[in-house]
VOGU-3710 file (C-alpha; in Angstrom, 3 decimals, decimal comma):
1> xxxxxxxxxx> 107,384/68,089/111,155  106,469/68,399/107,490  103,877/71,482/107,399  104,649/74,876/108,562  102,471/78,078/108,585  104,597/81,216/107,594  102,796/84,696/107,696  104,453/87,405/105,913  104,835/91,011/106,594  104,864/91,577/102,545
11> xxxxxxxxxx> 104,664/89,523/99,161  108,055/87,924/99,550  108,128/88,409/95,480  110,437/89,542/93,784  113,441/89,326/96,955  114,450/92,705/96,103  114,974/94,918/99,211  115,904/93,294/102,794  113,482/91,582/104,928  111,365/89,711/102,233
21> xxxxxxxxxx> 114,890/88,433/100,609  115,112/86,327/104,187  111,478/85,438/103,361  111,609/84,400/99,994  114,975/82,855/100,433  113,529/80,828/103,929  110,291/79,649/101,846  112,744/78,287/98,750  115,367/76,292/101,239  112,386/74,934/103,525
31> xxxxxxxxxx> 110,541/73,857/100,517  113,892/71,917/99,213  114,455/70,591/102,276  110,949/68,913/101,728  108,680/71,380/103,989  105,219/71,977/102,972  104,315/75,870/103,320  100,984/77,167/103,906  102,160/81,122/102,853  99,988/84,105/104,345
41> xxxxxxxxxx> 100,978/87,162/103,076  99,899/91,084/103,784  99,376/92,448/100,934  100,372/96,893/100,065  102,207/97,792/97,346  102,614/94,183/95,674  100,270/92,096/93,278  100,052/88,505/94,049  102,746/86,267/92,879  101,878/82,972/91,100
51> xxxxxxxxxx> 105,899/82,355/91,253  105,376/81,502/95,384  102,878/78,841/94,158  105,933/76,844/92,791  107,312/76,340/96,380  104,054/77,006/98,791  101,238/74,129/99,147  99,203/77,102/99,797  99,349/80,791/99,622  96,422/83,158/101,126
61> xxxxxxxxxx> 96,698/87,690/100,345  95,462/89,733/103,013  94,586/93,579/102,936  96,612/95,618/105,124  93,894/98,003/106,922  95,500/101,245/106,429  93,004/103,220/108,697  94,060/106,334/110,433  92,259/105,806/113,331  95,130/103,318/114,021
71> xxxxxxxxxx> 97,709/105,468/114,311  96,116/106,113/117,877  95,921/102,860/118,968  98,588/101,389/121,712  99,338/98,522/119,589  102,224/99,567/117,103  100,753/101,002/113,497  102,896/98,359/111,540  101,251/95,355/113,789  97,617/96,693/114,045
81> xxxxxxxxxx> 97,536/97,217/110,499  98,301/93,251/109,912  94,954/92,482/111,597  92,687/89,987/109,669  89,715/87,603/111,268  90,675/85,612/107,494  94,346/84,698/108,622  92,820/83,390/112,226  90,266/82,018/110,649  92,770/79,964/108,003
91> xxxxxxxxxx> 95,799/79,409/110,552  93,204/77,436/112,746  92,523/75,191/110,164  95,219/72,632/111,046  97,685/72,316/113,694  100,795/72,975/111,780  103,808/75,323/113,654  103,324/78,810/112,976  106,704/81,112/111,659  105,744/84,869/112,220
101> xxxxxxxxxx> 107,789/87,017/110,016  108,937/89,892/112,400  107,046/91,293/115,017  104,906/93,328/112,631  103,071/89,663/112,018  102,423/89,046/115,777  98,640/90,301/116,162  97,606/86,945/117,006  100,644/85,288/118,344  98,894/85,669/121,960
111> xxxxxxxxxx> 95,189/84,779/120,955  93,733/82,306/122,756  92,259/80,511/119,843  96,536/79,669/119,027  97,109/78,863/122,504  97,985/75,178/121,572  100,008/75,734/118,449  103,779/76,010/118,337  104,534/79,154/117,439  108,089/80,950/116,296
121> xxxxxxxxxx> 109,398/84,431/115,566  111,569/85,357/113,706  113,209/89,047/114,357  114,064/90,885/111,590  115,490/93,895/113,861  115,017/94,601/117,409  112,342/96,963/116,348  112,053/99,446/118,854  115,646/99,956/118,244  115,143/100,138/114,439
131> xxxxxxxxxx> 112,393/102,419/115,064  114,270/104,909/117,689  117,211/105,056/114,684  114,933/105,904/111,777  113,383/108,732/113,637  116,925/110,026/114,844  117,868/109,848/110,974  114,526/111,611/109,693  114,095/115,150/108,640  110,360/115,280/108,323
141> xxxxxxxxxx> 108,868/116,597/111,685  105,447/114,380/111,256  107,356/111,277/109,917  109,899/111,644/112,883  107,192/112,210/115,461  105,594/108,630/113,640  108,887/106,718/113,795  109,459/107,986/117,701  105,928/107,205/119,094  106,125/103,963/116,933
151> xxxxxxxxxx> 109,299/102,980/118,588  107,835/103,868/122,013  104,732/101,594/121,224  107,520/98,604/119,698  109,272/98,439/123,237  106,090/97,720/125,333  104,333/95,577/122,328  107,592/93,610/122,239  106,845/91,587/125,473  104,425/90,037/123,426
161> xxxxxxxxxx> 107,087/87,516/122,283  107,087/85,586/125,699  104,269/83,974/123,729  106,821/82,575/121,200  107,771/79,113/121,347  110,809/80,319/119,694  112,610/83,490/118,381  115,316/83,897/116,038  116,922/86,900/115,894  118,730/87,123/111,980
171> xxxxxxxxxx> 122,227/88,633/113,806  123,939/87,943/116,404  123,810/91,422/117,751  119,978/91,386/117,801  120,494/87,316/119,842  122,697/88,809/122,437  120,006/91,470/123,327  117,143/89,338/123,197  118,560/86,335/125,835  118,723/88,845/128,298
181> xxxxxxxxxx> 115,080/89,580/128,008  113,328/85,988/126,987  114,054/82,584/127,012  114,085/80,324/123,528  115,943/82,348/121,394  118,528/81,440/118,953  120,423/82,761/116,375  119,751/82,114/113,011  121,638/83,713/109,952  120,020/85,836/107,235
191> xxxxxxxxxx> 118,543/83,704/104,217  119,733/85,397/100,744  120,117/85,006/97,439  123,520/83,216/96,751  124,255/79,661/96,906  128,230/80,048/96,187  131,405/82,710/95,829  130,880/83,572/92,240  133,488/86,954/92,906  136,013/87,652/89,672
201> xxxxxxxxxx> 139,740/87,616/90,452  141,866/90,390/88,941  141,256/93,998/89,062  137,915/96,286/88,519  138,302/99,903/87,360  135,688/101,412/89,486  134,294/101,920/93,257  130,946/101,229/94,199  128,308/102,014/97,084  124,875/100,092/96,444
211> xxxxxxxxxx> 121,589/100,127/98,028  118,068/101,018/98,167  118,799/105,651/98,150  115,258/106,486/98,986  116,315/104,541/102,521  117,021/107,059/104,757  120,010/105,434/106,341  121,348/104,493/102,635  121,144/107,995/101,354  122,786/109,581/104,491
221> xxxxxxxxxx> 125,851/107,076/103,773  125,997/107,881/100,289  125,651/111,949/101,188  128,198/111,379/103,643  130,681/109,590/101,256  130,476/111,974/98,361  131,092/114,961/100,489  133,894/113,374/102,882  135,112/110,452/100,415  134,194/110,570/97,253
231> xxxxxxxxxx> 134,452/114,145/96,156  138,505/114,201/96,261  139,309/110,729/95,237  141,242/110,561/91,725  139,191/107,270/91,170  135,936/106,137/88,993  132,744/105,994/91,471  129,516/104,616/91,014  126,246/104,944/93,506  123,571/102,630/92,543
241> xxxxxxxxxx> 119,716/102,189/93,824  116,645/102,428/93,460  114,995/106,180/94,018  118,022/108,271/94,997  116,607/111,150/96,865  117,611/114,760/95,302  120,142/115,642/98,346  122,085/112,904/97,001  121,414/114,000/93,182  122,594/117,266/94,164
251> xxxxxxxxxx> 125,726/116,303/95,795  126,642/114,251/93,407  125,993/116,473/90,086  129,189/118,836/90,178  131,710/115,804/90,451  132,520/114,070/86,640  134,243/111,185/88,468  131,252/110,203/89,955  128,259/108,735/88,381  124,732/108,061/89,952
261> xxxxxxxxxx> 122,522/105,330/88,467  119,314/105,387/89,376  116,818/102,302/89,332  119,366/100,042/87,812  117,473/96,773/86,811  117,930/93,442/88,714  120,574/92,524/85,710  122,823/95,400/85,693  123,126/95,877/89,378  124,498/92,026/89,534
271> xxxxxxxxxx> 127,168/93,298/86,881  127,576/96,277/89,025  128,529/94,204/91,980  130,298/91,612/90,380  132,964/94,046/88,022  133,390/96,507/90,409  137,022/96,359/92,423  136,223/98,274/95,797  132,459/97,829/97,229  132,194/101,068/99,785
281> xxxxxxxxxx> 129,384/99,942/102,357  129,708/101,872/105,710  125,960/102,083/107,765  125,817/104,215/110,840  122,026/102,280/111,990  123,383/99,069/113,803  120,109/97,050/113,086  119,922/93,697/111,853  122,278/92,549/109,274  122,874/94,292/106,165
291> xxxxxxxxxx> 122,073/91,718/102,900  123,896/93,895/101,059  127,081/92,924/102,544  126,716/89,061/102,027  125,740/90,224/98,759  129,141/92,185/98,085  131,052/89,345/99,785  129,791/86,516/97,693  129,683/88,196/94,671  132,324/90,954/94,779
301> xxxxxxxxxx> 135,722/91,594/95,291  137,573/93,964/97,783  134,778/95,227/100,352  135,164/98,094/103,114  132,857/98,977/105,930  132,761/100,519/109,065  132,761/99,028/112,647  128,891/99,333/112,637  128,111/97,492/109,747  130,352/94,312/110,713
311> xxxxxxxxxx> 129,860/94,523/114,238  128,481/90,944/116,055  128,389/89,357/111,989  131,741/87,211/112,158  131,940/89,099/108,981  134,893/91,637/109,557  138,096/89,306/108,547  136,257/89,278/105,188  136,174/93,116/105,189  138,629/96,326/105,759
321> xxxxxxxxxx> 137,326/98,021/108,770  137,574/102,012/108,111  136,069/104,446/110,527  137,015/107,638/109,320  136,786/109,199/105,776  140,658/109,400/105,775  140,877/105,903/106,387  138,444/104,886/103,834  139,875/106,877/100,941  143,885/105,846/102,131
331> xxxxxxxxxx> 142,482/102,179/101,582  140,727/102,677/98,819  144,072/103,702/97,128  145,874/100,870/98,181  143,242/98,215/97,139  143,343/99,788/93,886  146,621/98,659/92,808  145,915/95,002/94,579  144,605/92,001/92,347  141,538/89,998/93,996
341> xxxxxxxxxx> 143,308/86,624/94,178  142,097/82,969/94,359  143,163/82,614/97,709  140,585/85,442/98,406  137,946/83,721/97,048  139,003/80,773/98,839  138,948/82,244/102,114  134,950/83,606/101,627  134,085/80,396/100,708  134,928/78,365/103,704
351> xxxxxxxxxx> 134,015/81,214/106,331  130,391/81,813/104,329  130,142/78,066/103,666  129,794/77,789/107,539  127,259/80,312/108,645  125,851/81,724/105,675  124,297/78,994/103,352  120,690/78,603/103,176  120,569/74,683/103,136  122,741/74,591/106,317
361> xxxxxxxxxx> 120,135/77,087/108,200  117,107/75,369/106,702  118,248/72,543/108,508  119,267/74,404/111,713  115,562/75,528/111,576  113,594/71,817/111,252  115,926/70,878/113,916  115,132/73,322/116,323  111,649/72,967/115,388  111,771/68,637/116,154
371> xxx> 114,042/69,062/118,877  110,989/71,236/120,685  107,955/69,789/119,513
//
């Protein structure tokens, strides 16, 4: 197996926010590994990228029909909308696999015209279960009504994957879940953007909580640790992301210890990361796996989270494991006075060096992929 089809949900260019850094990240250790990628991407929101021509033999843009009439439909609004005769059209063109990126990709994964073609998944979330959380977390009525009826729609539209040849799940939460519904399925880590530990020993000066804040589930954990964390801590805090929504602006403004940067450039939220002593990263969606936490652990130094964020990873003996605000701020001041050691450093490596490098899961993925052709 040398060729492989991948269709994107998005331009996987720039990696910058969570599901297209797995992309991106996949297409780059496939192509080193000496795969030939024929790249379809949907296109909203991005331009076209001649950087993906570097490691695709191939890359085709499709419009994502944003019609209203398909908000109606049965089939789920983020699938339906990833219709295009073009992509059947060019996937037929060969008989290469076929990697659909999430089930938002999986319009065609039952066609008949594929029928003969190996075809793979891989699952971003569980999505009806991402869906069901987003609308629990949303204030707008209409956007909460979309994200509930959506989720509804993602649970039936889900059996779809007894199509797949294979699914891979990106945690091992999301693989426990799925065997119990279809056969096939194995785990296979998140792809990302760091080859080694490149974390500083010694001490930082400051705490830090990082993410995209026009998330919902971001800003409701950075709202949440102002008010019950943050706010009475006698330490320097910094919340960094892109769009911070003004509850969090607002919650943030009367506190001098605290600062909020706002659309920090690619640059200056690696320094962020990297100089910072204590990353703060508690989630309370248990979806997927959070890049932002192999991003902290490979690159940062002392790093607490809560049960939900570490739960099913393998991730937690890299991590303090706080649960309540009092927790969190009692081992914040105790990590504080601590130096980041090389021992520490030593430790990430080997446990990330064994589930978390892209080379090692490229290769997990071409041999799942000759082991079942």
């Amino acid at each position: 197996m040398n060729r492989l089809h991948i269709i994107s949900f998005n331009i996987p260019y720039p990696p910058d926010y969570g599901g297209v850094i797995d992309v991106y990240y996949k297409l780059r250790a496939l192509h080193d590994a000496g795969i030939k990628i024929i790249l379809h991407c949907f296109e909203y929101g991005r331009k076209e990228q001649i950087e993906l021509n570097e490691i695709c033999e191939a890359v085709y843009y499709y419009h994502r029909d944003f019609s209203i009439r398909d908000f109606s439909s049965l089939t789920p609004f983020i699938v339906k909308s990833r219709k295009s005769s073009a992509l059947l059209k060019n996937l037929a063109k060969d008989s290469a696999p076929i990697l659909f990126e999430g089930l938002h990709t999986c319009y065609y994964l039952s066609h008949p015209a594929l029928q003969s073609r190996f075809k793979i998944v891989r699952m971003h979330n569980v999505e009806a279960d991402y869906y069901k959380a987003l609308g629990r977390n949303e204030r707008n009525i209409m956007r909460k009504f979309y994200f509930y009826t959506e989720s509804i729609k993602l649970n039936y539209y889900e059996r779809i994957l007894k199509y797949a040849d294979l699914i891979l799940p990106i945690s091992v939460h999301d693989d426990e879940l799925l065997k119990l519904r279809y056969q096939h399925v194995y785990y296979l880590p998140a792809f990302h953007p760091n080859f080694d530990v490149q974390s500083l020993t010694g001490k930082g000066d400051y705490v830090l909580f990082h993410g995209n804040l026009s998330v919902n589930e971001n800003n409701q954990a950075a709202v949440w640790l102002t008010a019950r964390v943050f706010a009475t801590l006698n330490r320097p805090v910094i919340i960094a992301g892109s769009e911070p929504k003004s509850s969090l602006r607002n919650i943030v403004a009367p506190y001098k210890h605290i600062q909020l940067i706002a659309n920090p450039s690619q640059k200056h939220m690696a320094e962020l990361i990297r100089n910072a002593h204590i990353h703060v990263l508690p989630t309370f969606q248990s979806t997927g796996i959070k890049l932002k936490l192999l991003n902290a652990l490979f690159n940062g130094r002392f790093v607490i989270v809560n049960d939900t964020m570490v739960e099913h990873t393998g991730l937690e003996t890299l991590c303090s494991v706080c649960n309540t605000a009092e927790d969190i701020q009692l081992t914040i001041n105790k990590l504080m006075d601590i130096s980041f050691s090389s021992a520490d450093i030593e430790t990430r490596r080997t446990q990330l060096g064994r589930d978390f490098t892209n080379a090692a899961n490229a290769k997990k993925l071409i041999q799942l992929l000759e082991q079942s052709l």
